[in-house]
KOLLOMI-978459 format. One record per residue: x, y, z of N, C-alpha, C, O in turn. Coordinates in steps of 0.02 Angstrom, whole numbers, padded with zeros to 5 digits, always signed. Layout:
N
XYZXYZXYZXYZ
...
This chain:
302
+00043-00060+00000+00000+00000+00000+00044+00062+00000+00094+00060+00035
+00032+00113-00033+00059+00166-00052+00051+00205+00018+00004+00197+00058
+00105+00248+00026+00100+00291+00108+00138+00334+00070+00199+00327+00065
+00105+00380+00042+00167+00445+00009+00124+00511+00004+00081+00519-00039
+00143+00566+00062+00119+00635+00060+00132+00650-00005+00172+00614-00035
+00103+00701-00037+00089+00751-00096+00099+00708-00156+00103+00647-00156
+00104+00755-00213+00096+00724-00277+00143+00659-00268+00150+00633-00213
+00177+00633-00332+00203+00563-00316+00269+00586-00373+00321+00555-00382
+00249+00644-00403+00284+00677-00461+00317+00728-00443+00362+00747-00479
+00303+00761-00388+00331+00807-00357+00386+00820-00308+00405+00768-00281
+00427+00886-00282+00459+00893-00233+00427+00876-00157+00452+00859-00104
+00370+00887-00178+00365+00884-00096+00344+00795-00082+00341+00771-00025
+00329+00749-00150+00337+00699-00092+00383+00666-00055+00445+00668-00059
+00331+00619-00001+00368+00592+00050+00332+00541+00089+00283+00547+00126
+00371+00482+00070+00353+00417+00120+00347+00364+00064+00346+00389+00008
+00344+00309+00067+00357+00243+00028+00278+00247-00030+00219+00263-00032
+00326+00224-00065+00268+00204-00130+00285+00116-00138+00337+00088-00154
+00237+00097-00124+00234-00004-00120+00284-00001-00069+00297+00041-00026
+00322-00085-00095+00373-00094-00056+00460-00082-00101+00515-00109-00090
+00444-00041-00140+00504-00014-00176+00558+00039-00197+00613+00045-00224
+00500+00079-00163+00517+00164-00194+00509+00207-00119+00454+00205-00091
+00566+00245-00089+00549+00284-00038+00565+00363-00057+00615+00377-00090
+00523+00409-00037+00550+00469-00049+00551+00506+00005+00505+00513+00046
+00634+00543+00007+00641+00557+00083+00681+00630+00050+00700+00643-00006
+00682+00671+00122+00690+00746+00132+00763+00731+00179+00770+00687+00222
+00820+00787+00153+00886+00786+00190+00894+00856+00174+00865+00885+00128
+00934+00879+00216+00979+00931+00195+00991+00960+00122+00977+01011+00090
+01021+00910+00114+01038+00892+00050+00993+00912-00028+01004+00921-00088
+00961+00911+00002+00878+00907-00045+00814+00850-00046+00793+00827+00007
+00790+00834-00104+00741+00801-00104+00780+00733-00156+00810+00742-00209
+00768+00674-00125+00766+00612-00181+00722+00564-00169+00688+00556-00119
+00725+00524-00226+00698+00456-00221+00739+00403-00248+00770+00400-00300
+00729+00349-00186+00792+00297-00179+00756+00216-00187+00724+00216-00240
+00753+00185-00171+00739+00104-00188+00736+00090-00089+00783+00105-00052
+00686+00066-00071+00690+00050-00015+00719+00015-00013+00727-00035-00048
+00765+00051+00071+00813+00012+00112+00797-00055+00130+00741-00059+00157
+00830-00118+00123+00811-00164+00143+00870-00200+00185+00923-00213+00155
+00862-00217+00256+00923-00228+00281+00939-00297+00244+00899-00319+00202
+01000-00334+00260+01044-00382+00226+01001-00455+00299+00975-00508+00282
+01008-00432+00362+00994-00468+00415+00930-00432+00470+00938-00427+00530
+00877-00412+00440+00846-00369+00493+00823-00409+00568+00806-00378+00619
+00827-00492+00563+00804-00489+00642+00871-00509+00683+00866-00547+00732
+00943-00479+00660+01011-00501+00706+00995-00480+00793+00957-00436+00813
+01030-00520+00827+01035-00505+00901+01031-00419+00901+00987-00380+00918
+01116-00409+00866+01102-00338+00859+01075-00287+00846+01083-00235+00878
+01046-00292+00808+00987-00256+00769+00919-00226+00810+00896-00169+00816
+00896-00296+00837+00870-00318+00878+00870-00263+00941+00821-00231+00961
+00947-00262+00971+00939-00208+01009+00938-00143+01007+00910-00102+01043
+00982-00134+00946+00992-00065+00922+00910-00047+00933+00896-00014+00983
+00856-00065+00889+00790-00050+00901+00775-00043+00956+00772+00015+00976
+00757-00099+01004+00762-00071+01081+00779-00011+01111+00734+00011+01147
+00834+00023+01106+00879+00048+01133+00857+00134+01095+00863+00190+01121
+00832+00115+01029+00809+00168+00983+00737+00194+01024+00721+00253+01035
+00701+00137+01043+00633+00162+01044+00632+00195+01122+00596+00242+01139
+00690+00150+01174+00683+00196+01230+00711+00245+01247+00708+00278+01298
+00757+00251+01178+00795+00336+01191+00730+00388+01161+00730+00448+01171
+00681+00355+01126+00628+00406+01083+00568+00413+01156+00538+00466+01170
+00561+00353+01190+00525+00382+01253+00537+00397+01299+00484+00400+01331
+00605+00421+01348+00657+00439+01373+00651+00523+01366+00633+00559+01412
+00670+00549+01293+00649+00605+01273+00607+00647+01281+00608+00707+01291
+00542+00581+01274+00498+00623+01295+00473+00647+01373+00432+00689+01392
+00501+00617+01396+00507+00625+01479+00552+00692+01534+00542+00711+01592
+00615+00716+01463+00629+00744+01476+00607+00814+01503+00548+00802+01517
+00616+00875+01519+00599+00918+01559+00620+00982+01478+00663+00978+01434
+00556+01045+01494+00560+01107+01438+00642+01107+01455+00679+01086+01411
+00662+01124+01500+00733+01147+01502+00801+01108+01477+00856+01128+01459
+00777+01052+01484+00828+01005+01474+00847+00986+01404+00902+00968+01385
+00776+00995+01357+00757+00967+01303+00796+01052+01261+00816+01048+01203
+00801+01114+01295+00816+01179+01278+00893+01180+01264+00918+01193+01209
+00926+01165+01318+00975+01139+01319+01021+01116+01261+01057+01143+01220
+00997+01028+01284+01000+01012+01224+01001+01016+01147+01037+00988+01106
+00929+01077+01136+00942+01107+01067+00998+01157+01067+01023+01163+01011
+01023+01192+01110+01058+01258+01103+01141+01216+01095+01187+01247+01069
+01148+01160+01116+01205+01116+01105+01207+01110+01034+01249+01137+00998
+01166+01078+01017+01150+01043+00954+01159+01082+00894+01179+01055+00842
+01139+01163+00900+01149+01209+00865+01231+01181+00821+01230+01173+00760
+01288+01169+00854+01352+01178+00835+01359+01142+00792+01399+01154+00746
+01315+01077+00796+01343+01025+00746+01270+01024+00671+01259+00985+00625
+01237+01090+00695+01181+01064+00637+01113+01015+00643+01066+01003+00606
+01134+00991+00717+01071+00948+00695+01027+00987+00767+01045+01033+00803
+00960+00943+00769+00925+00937+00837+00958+00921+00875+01013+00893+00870
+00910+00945+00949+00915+00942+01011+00904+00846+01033+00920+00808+01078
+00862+00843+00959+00817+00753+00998+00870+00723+00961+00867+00662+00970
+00933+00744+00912+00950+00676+00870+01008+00666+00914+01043+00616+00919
+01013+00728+00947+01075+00744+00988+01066+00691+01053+01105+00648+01074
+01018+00705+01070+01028+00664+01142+01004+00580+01100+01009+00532+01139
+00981+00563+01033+00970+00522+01024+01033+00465+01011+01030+00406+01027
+01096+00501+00975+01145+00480+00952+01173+00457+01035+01179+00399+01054
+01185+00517+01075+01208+00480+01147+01179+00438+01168+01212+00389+01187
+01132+00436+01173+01120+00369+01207+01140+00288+01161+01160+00235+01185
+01126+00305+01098+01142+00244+01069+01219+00237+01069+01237+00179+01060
+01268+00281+01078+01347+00276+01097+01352+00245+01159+01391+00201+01178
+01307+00275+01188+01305+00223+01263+01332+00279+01323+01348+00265+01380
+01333+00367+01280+01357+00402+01342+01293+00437+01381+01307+00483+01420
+01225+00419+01371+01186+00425+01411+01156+00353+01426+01131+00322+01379
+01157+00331+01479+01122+00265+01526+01040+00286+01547+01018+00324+01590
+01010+00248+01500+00947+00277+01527+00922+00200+01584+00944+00143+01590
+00866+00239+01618+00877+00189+01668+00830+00146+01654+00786+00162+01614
+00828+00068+01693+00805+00015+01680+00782-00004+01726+00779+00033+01775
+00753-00076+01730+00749-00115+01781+00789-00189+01810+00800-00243+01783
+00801-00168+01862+00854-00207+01892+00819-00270+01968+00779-00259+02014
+00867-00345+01945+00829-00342+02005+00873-00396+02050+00902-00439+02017
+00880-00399+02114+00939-00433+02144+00879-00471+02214+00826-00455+02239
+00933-00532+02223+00935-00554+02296+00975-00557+02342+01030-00581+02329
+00963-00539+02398+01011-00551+02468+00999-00577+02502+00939-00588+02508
+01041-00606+02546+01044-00651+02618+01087-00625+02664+01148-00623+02661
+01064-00613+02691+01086-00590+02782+01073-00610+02832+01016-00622+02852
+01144-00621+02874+01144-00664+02946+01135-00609+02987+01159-00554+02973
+01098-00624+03042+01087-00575+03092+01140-00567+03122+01154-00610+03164
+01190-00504+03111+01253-00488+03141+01291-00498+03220+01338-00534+03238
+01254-00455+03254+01285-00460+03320+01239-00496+03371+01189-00532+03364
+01277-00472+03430+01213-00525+03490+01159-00459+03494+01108-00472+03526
+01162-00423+03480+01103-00375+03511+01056-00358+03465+01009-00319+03473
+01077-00406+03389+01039-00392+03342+00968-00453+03350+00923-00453+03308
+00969-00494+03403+00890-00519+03406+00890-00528+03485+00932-00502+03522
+00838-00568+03506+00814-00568+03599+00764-00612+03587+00737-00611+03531
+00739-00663+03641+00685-00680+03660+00636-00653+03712+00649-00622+03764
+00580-00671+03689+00539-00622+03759+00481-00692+03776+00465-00729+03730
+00460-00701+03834+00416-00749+03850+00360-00697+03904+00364-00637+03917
+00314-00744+03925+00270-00708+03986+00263-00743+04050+00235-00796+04037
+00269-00741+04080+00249-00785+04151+00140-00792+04147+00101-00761+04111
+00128-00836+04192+00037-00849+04190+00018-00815+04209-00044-00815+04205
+00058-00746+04250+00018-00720+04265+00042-00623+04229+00036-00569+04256
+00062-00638+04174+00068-00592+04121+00108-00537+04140+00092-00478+04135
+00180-00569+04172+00242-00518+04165+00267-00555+04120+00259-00615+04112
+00316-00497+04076+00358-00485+04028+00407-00517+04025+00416-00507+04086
+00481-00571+04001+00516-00573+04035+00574-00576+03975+00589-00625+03940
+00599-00514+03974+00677-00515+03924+00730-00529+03912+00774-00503+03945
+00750-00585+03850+00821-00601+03871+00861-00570+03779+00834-00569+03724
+00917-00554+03797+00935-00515+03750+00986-00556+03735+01020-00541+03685
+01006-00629+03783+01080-00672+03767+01056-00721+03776+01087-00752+03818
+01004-00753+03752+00972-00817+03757+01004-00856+03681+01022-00824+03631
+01005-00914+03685+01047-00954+03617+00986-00957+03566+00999-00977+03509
+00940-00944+03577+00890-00970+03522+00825-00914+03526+00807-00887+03578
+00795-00904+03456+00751-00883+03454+00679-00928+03466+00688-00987+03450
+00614-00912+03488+00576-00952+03484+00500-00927+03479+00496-00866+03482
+00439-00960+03472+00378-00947+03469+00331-00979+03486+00326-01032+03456
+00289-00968+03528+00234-01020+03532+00204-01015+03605+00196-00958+03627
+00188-01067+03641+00194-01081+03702+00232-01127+03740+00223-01188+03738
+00297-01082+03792+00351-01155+03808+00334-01167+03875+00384-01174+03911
+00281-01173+03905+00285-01213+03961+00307-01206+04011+00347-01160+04004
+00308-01224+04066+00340-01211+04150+00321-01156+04157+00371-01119+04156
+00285-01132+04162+00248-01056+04210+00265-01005+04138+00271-00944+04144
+00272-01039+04070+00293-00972+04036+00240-00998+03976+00214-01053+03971
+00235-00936+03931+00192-00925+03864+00213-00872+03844+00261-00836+03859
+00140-00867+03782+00174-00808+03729+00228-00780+03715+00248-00723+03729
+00258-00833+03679+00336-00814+03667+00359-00788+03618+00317-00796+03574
+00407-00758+03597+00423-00712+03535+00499-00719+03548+00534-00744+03592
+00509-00677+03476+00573-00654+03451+00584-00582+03404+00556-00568+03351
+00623-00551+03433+00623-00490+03382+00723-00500+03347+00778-00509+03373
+00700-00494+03291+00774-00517+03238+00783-00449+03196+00737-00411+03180
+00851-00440+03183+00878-00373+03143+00927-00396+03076+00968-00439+03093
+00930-00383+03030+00982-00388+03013+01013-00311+02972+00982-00258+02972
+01061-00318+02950+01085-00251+02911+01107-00242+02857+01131-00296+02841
+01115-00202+02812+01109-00199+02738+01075-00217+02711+01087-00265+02676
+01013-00189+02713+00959-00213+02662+00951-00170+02597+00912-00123+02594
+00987-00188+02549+01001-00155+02509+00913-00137+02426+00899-00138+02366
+00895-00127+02474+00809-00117+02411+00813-00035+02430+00818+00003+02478
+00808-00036+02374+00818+00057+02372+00740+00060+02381+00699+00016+02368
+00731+00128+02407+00678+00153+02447+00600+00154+02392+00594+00200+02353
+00552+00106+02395+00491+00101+02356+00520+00022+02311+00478-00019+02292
+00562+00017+02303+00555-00051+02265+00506-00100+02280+00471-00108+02330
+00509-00137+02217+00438-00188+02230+00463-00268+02243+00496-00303+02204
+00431-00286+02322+00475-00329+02379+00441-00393+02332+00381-00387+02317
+00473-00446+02311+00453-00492+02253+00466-00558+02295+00467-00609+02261
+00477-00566+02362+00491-00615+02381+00541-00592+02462+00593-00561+02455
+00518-00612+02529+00556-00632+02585+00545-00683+02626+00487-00702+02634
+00601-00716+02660+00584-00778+02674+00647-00761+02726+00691-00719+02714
+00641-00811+02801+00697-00827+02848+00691-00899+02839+00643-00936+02828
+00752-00909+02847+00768-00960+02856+00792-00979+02926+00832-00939+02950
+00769-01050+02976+00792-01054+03044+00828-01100+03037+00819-01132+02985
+00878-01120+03079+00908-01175+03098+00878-01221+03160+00894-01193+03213
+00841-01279+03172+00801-01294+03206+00871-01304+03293+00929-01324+03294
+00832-01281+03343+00892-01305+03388+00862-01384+03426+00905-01419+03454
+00804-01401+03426+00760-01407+03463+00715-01474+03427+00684-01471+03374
+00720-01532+03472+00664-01591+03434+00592-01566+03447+00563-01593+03494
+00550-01505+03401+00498-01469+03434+00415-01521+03404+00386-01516+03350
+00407-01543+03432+00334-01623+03424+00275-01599+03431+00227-01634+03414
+00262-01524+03462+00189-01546+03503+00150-01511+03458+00177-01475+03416
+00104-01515+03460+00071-01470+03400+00026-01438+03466+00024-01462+03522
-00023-01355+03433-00002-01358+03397-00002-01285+03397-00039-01246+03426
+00062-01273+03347+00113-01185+03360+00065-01152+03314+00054-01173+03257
+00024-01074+03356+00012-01021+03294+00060-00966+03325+00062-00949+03384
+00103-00938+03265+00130-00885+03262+00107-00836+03216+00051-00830+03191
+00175-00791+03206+00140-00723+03175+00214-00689+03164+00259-00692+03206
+00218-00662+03112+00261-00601+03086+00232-00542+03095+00173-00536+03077
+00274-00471+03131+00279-00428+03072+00320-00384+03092+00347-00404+03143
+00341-00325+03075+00394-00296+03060+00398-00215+03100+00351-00175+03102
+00446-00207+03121+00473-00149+03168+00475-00074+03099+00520-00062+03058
+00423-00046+03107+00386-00006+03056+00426+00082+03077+00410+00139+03095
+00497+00035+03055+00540+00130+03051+00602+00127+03008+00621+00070+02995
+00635+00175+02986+00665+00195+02934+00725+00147+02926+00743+00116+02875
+00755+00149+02996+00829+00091+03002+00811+00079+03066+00813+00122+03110
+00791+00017+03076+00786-00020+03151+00857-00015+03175+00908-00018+03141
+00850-00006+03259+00900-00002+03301+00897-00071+03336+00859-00119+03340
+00944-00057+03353+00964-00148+03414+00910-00133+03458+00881-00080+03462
+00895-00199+03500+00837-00223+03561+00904-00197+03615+00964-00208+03608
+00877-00168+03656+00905-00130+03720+00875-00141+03794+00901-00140+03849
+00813-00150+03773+00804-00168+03851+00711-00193+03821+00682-00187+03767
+00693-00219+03878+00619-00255+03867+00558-00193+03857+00511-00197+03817
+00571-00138+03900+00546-00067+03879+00547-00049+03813+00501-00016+03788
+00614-00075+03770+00629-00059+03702+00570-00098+03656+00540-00076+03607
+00563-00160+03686+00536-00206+03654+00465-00188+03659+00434-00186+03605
+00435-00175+03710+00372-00169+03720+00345-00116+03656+00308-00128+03608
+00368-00070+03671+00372+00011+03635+00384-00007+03555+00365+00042+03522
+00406-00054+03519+00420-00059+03472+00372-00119+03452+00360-00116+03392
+00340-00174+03486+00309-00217+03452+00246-00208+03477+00207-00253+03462
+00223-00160+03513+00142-00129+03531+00106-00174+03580+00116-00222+03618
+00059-00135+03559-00011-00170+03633-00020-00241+03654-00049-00262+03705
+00023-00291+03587+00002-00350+03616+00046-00383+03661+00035-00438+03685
+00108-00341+03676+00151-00347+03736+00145-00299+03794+00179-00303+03845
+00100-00254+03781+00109-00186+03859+00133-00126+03824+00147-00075+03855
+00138-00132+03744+00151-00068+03726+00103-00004+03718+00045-00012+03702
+00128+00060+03729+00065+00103+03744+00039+00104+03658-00009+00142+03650
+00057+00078+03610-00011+00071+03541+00056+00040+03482+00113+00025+03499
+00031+00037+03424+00064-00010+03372+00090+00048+03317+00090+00033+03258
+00112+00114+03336+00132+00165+03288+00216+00145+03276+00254+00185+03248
+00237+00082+03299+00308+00069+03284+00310+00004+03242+00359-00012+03208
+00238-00042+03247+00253-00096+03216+00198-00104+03132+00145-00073+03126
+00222-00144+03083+00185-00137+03027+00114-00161+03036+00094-00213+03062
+00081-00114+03009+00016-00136+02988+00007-00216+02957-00034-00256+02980
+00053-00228+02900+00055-00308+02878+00065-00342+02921+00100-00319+02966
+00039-00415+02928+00064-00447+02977+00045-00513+02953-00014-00519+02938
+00093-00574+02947+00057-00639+02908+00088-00691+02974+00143-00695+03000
+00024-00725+02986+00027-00802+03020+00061-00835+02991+00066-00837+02930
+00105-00880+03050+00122-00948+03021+00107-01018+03065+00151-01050+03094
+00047-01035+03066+00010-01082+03110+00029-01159+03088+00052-01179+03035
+00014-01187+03135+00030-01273+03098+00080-01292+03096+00091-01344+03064
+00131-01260+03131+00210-01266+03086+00205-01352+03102+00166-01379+03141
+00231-01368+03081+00268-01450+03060+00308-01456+03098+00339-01404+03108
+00333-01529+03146+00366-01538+03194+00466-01503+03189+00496-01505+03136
+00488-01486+03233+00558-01459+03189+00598-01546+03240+00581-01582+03287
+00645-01541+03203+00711-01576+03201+00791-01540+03230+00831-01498+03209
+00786-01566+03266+00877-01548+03257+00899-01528+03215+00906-01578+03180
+00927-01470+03176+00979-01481+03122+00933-01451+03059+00956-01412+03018
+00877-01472+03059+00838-01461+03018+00836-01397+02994+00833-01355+03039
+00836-01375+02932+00814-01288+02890+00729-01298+02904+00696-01348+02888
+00705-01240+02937+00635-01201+02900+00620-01147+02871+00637-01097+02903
+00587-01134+02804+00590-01084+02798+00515-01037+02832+00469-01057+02867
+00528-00977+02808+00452-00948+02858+00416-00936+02801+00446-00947+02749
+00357-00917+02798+00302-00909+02751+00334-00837+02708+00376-00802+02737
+00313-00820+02644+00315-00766+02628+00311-00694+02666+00255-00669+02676
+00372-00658+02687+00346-00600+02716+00366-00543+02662+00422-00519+02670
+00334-00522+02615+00358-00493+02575+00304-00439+02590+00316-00391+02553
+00258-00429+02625+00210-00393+02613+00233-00327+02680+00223-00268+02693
+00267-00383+02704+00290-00335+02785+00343-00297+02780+00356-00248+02815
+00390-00331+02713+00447-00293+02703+00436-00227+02652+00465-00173+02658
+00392-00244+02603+00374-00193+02563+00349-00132+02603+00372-00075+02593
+00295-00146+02654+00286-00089+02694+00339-00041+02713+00338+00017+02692
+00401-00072+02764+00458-00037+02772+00505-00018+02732+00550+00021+02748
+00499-00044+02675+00522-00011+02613+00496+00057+02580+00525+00102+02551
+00431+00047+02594+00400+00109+02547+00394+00177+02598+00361+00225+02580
+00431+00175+02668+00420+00214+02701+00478+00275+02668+00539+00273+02659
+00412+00342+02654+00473+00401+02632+00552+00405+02648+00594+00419+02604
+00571+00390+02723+00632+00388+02747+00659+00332+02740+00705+00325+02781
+00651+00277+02697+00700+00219+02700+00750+00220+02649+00737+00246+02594
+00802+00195+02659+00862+00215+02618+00893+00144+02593+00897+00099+02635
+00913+00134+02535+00973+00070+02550+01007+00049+02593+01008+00086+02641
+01042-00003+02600+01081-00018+02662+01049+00003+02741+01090+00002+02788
+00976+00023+02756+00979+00023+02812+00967-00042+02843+00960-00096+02814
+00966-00031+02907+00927-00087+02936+00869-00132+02936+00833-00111+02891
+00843-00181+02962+00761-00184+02948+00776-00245+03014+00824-00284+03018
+00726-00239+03056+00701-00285+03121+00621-00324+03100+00579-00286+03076
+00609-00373+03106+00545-00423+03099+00548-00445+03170+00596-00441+03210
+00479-00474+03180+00456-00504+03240+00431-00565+03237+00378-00577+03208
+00470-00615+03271+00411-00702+03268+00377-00695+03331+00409-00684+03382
+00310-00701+03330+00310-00722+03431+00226-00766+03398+00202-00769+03342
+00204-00790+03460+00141-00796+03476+00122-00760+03556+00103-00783+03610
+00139-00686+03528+00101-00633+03597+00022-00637+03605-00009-00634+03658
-00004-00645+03538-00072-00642+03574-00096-00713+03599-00155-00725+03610
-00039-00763+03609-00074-00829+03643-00104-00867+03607-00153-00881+03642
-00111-00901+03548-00144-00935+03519-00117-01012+03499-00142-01051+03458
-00072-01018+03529-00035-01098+03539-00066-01138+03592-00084-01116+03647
-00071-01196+03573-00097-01238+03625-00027-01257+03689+00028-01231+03683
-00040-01294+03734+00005-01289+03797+00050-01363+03781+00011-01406+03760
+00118-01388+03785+00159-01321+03777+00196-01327+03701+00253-01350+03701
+00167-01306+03635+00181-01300+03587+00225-01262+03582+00209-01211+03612
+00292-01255+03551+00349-01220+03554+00393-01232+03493+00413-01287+03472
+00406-01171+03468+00466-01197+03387+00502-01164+03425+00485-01137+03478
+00571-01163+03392+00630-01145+03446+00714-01155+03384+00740-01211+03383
+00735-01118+03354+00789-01098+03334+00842-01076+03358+00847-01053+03414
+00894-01082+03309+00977-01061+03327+00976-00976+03318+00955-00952+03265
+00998-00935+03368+00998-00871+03395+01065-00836+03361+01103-00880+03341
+01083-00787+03352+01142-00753+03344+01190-00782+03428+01246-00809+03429
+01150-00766+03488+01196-00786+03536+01224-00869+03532+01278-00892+03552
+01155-00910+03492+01163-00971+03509+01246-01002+03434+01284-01050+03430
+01233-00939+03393+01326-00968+03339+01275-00916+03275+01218-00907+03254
+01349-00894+03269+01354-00841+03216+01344-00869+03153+01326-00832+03108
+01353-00928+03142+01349-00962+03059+01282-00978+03051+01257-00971+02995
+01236-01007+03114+01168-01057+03105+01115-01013+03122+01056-01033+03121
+01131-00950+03139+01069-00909+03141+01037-00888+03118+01050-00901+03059
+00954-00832+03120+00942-00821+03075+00943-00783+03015+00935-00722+03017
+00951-00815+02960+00955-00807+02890+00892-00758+02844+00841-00784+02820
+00907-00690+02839+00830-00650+02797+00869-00653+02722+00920-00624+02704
+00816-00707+02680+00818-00688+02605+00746-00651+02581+00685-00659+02589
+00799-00596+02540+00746-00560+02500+00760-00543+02421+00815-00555+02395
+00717-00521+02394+00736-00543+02301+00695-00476+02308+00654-00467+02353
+00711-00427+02256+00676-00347+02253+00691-00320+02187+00738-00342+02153
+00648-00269+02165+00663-00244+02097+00638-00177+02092+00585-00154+02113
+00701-00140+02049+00674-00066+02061+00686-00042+01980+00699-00083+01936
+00681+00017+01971+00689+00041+01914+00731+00119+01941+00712+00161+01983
+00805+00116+01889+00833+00162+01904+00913+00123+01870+00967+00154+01873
């Protein structure tokens, strides 16, 4: 099909006649040539060059009045536009336009002060240990319940709003744990770069009302169960349910930065384990290699 502005006889046309004849406008003047036909049009290369063409053409358009001004007043020197100008750079490769990227990490919970256990006595005091060997959850029995863990680790490298595509801990079981049956619960210390557990006051204040805290403006709104767990083993890996929803929260907080910190919470505080159901893991105090493990997989654009 014919695609050709003005007469077909004239100077002013322009654009393909069939698949044979193109008439195009240069500098130069006006001609008509035999359409271009590449030798290899679907090569790897090619391939990208197009790519790379079409997102420097919408890139452009993104640009800013000033930038795009700029650019023309550059462009002036060599004759051409402002758009072929920034078009040619980018296909040289000296403008990087940005993309999407996307990585996973694993992180051991660093020091001893980077997790704690907390339990309750029956008759609902608090009771904090910040050098206990193991993390745990559930209900453990002998005058104690609702037990928890608050865990930290550092460098969490998801730049601030990325989209959280996957988190998971991994425990090291310390404990032949049989009884059924354990409901727990995640969720996450809801501030910019979590600080170390310092004292049981710290703890309260940071994981809210369902420990004695005066309200939940420190902990995330997300929060996912992990009920039923399956008997643990000695030795044994578990992983924890998807918390990706808890981490995205603390991610998308205006003030979060790369590399900060990030603290999660296991417990069963509000009591919902039967007596004495108990999971029970390897602690940062309990060995630096078998503790717990936060993988996360994230993707941003930039």
């Amino acid at each position: 099909m014919a695609k050709v502005t003005g007469p077909a006889f004239s100077v002013d046309a322009h654009g393909e006649l069939g698949d044979g004849i193109c008439y195009t406008r240069c500098k130069s003047g006006h001609r008509v040539i035999l359409t271009p036909k590449p030798g290899n049009p679907n090569s790897v290369s090619q391939a990208a060059h197009r790519t790379s063409f079409q997102s420097a053409k919408t890139a452009w358009k993104s640009l800013s009045g000033v930038s795009k001004t700029a650019l023309n007043d550059e462009a002036d020197a060599f004759h051409m536009t402002g758009y072929n100008l920034y078009l040619r750079r980018v296909l040289k490769g000296d403008i990087v336009l940005p993309s999407w990227h996307e990585e996973s990490i694993e992180r051991l919970v660093y020091a001893y002060s980077d997790d704690c256990e907390v339990s309750f006595t029956l008759d609902d005091m608090l009771i904090w240990d910040p050098v206990w060997p193991r993390v745990d959850a559930g209900y453990k029995g002998g005058g104690l319940y609702r037990n928890g863990s608050g865990m930290r680790w550092l460098n969490i490298t998801a730049p601030q709003g990325a989209t959280i595509l996957s988190a998971h801990i991994h425990f090291h079981c310390q404990y032949d744990d049989v009884i059924d049956v354990c409901r727990t619960q995640f969720c996450g210390d809801n501030e910019d770069n979590a600080a170390i557990f310092t004292t049981a006051l710290d703890y309260m204040a940071r994981r809210g009302t369902d420990v004695g805290g005066a309200d939940n403006s420190k902990r995330t709104v997300e929060e996912v169960n992990w009920d039923n767990i399956p008997h643990w083993g000695i030795g044994d890996i578990l992983e924890s349910p998807d918390l990706s929803a808890i981490v995205q929260e603390i991610v998308n907080r205006p003030g979060w930065q790369s590399g900060n910190a990030l603290a999660l919470f296991w417990d069963d505080h509000k009591g919902r384990s039967d007596a004495p159901a108990l999971r029970e893991a390897v602690s940062r105090n309990g060995s630096p290699v078998w503790c717990e493990i936060l993988h996360v997989t994230f993707r941003w654009f930039g």
